[in-house]
Backbone as ProteinMPNN parsed JSONL, in Angstrom:
{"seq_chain_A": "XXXXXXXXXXXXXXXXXXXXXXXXXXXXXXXXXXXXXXXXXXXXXXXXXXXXXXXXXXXXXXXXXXXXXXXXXXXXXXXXXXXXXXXXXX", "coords_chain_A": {"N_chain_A": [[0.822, -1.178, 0.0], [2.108, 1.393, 0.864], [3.985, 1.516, -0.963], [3.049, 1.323, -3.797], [1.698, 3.885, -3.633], [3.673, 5.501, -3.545], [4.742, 5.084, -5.755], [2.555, 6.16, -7.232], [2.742, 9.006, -6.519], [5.331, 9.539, -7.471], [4.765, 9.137, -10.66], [3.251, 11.094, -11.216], [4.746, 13.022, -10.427], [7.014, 12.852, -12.53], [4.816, 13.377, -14.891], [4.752, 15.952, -14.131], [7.534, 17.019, -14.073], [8.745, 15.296, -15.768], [11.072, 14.304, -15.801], [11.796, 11.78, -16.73], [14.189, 9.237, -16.162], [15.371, 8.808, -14.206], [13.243, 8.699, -12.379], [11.792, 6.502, -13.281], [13.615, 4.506, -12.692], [13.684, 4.378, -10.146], [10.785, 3.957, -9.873], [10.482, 1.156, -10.41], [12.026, 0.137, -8.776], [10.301, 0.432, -6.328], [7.963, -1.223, -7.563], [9.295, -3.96, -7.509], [9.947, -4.287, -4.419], [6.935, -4.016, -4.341], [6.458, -6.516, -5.119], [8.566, -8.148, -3.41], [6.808, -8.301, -1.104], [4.78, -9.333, -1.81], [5.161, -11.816, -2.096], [6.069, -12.538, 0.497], [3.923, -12.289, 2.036], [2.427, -14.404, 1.255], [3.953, -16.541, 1.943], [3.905, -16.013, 4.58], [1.102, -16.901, 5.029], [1.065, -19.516, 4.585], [2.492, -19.9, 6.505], [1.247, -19.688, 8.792], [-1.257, -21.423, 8.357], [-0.149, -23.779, 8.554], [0.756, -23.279, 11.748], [-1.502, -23.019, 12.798], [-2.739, -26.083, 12.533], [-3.44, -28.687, 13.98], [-1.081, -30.416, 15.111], [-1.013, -32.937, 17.447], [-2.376, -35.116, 17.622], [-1.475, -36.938, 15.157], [1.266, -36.742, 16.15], [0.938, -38.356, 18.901], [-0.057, -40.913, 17.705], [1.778, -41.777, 16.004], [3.693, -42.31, 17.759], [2.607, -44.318, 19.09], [2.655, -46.259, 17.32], [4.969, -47.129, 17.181], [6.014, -47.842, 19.551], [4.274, -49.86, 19.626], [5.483, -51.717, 17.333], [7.609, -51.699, 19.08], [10.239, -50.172, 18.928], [10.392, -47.545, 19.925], [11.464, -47.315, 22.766], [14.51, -47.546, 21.845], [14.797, -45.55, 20.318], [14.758, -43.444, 21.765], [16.641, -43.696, 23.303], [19.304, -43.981, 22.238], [18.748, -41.027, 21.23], [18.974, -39.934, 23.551], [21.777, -40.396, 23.785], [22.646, -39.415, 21.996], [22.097, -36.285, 22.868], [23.679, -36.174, 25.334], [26.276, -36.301, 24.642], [25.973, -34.327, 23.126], [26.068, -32.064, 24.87], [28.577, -32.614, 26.432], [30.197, -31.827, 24.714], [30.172, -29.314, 24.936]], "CA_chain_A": [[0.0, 0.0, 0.0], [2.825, 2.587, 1.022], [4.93, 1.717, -2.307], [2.177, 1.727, -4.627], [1.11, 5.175, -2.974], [5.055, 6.597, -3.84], [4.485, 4.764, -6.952], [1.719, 6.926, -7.526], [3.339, 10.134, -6.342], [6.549, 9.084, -8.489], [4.21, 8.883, -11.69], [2.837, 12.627, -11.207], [6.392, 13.927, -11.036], [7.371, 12.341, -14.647], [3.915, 14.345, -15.527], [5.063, 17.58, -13.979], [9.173, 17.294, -14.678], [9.614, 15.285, -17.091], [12.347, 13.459, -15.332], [12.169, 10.292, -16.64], [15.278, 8.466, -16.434], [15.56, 8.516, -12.732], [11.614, 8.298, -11.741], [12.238, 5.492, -13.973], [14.234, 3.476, -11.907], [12.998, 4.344, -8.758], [9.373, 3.026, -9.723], [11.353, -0.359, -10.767], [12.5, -0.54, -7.455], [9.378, 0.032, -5.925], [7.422, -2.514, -7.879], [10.313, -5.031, -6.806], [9.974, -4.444, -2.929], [6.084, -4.57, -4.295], [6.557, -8.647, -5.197], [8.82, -8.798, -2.509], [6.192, -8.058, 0.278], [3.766, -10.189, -2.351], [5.797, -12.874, -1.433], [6.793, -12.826, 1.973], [3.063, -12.57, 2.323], [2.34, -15.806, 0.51], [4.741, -17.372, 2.628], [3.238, -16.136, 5.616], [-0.064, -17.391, 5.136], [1.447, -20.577, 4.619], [3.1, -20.875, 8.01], [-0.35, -19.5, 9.839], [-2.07, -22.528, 8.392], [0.918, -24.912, 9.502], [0.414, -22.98, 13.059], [-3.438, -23.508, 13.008], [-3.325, -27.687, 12.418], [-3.358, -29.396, 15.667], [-0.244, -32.094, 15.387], [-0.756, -33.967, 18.471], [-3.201, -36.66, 17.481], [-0.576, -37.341, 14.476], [2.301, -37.413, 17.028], [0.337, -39.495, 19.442], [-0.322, -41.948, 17.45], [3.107, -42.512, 15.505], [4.415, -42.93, 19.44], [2.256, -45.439, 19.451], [2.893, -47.438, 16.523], [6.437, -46.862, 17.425], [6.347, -48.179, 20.942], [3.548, -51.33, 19.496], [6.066, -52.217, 17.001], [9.012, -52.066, 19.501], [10.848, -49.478, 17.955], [10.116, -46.383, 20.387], [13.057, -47.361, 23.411], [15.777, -47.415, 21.106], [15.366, -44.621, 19.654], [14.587, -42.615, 22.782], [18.27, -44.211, 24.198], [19.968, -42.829, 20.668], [17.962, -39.472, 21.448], [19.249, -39.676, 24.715], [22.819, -40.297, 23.823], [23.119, -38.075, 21.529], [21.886, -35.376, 24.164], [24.666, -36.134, 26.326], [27.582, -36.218, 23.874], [26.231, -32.699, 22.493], [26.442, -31.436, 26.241], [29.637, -33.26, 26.601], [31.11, -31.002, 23.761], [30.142, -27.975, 24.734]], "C_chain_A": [[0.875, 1.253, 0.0], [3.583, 2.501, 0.006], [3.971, 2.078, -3.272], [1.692, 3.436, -4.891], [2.392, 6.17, -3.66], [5.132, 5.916, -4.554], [3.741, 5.793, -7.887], [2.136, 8.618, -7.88], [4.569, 10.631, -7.484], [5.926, 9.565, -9.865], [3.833, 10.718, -11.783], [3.929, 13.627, -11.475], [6.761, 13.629, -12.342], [6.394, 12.601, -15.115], [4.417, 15.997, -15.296], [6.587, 17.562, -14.557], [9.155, 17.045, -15.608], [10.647, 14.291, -17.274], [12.282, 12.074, -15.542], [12.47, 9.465, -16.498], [15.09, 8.028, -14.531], [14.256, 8.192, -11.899], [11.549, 7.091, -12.135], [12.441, 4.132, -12.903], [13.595, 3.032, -10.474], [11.149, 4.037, -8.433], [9.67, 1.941, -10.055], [11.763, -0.772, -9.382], [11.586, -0.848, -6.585], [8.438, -0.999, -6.393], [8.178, -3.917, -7.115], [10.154, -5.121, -5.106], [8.045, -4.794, -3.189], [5.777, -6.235, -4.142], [7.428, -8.974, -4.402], [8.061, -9.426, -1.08], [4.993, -9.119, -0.317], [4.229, -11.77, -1.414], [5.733, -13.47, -0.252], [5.16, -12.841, 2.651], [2.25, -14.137, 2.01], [2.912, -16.819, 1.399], [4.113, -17.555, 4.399], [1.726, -16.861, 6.452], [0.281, -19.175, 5.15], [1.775, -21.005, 5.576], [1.893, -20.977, 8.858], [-0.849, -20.79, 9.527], [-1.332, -23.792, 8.878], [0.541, -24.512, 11.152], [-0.75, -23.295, 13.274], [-4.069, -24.998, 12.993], [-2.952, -27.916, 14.112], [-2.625, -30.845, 15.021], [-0.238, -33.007, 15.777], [-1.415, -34.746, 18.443], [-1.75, -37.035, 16.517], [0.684, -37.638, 15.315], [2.04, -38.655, 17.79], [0.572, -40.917, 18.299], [1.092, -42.654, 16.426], [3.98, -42.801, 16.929], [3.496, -44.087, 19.548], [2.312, -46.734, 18.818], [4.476, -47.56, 16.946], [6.789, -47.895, 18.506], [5.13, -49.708, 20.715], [4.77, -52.157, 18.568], [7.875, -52.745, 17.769], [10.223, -51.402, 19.28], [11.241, -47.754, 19.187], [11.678, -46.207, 21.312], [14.18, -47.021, 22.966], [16.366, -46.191, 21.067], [15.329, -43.352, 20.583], [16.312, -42.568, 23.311], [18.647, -43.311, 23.184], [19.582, -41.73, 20.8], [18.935, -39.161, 22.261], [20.668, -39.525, 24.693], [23.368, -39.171, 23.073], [23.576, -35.996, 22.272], [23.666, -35.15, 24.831], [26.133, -36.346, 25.797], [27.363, -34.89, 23.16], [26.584, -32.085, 24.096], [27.758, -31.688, 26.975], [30.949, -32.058, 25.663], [30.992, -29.739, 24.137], [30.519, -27.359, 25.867]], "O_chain_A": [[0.539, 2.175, -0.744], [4.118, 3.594, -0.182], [4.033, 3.249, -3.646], [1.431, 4.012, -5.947], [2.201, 7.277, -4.163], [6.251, 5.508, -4.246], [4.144, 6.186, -8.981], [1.978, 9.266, -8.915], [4.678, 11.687, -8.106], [6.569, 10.496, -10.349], [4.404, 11.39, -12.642], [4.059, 14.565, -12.262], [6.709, 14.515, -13.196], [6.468, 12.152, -16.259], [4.422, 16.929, -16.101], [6.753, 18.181, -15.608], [9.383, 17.823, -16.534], [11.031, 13.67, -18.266], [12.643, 11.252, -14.7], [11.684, 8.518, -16.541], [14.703, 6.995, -13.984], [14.278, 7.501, -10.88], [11.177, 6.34, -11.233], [11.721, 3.207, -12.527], [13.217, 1.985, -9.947], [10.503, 3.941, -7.39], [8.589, 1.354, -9.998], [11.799, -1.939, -8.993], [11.604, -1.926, -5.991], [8.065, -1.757, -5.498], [7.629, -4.688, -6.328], [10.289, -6.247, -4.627], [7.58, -5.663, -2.451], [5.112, -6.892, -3.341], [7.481, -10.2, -4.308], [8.352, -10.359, -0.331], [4.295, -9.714, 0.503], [3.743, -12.432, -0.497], [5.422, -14.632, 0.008], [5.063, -13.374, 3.756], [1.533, -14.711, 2.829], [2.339, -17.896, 1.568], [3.939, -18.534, 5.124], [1.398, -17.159, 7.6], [-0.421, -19.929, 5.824], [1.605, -22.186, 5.878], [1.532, -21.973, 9.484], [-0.929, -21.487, 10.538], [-1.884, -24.69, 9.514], [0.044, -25.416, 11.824], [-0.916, -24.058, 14.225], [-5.236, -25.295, 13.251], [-2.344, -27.332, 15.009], [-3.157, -31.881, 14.621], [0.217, -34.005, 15.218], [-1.254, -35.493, 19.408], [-0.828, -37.461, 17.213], [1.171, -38.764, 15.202], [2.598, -39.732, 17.581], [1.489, -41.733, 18.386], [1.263, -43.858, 16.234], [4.928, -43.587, 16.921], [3.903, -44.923, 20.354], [2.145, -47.855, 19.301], [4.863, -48.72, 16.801], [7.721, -48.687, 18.373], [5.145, -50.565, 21.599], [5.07, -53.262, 19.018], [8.774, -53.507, 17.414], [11.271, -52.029, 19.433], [12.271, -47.086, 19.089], [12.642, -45.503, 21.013], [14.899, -46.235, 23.584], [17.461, -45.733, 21.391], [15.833, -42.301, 20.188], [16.971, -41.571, 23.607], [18.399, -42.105, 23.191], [20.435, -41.043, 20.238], [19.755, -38.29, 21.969], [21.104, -38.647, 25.437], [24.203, -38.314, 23.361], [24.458, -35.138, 22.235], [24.479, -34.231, 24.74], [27.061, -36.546, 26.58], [28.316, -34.315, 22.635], [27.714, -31.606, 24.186], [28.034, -31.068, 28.002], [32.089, -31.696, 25.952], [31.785, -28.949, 23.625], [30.566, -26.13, 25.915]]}, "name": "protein", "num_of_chains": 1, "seq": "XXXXXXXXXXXXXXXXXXXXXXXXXXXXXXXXXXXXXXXXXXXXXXXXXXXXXXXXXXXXXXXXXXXXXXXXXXXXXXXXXXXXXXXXXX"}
């Protein structure tokens, strides 16, 4: 909204000056931070709906196939070791 706006403003001056060359550029740049903010909005909406699922049935229940197949201990120990050889290093 605020580039578009000194987009706008920009455009009126290369009616009154004249100045082409350099209004020029500097509405090129603003378009560009335009599709940047396009973007970064796009992206954002994307994480909100990742933030908005509810995980924890899906966790639950791979801990549970995990720990029916026999599988869960292990990898908790290996979790666990790991743990204590990063805290070991540091």
């Amino acid at each position: 909204m605020l580039y578009e706006r000194q987009i706008e403003a920009l455009q009126k001056q290369i009616e009154e000056t004249g100045d082409v060359e350099t209004l020029k550029s500097e509405t090129t740049r603003l378009r560009l931070l335009i599709e940047e903010e396009e973007t970064k909005k796009k992206f954002y909406q994307i994480e909100n709906i990742r933030r908005k699922h509810n995980y924890i049935p899906l966790i639950i229940e791979l801990l549970k196939i995990l720990a029916k197949e026999g599988k869960l201990l292990p990898l908790y120990e290996e979790a666990k070791e790991r743990t204590l050889k990063r805290q070991k290093t540091k």
